[in-house]
N, C-alpha and C positions, 0 to 999 in steps of 0.2 A: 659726722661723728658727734658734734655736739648739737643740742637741740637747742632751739631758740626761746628766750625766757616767757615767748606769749605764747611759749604750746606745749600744752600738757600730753601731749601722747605722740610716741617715737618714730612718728610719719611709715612708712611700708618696710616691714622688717620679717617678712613673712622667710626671705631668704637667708635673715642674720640668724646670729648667736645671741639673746639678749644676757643670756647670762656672762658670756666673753664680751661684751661688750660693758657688763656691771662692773667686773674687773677690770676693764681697761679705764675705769674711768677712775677707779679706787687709784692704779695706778699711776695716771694722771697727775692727781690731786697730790698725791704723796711726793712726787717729783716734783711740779712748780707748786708748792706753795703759798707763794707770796706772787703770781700770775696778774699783773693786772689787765687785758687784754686778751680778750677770748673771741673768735668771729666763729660765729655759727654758722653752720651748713645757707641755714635764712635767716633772715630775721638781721636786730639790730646786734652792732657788734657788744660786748659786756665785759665783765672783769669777770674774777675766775670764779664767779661765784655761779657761770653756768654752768660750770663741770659738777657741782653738785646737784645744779638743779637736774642737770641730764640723767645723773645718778638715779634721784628721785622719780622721775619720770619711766626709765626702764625698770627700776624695781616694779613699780606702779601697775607696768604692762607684765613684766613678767609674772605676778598675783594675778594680774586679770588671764592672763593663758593658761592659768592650771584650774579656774573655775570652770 
């Protein structure tokens, strides 16, 4: 669910929702707040500051799937 801060695009998601997954992460954020402690699916663990990057990264895909 969450992506890792050294990867810009949302590994295989041919099966998801990116968009339910844009909101799950608005929601996320809005619930822990103050998160210091995030492990990602890979990569290194982080504070909550990869729930936004995740955000950014599926918006990012989601743009690139309507071109």
């Amino acid at each position: 669910m969450i992506v890792a801060a050294e990867s810009n695009k949302p590994g295989f998601a041919e099966d998801g929702n990116l968009n339910a997954w844009a909101v799950s992460m608005d929601k996320l954020a809005a619930r822990f707040k103050d998160c210091r402690t995030v492990v990602p699916g890979h990569g290194k663990t982080g504070d909550g500051s990869l729930v936004k990057h995740t955000r950014d990264v599926v918006s990012a895909a989601i743009i690139n799937q309507k071109k």
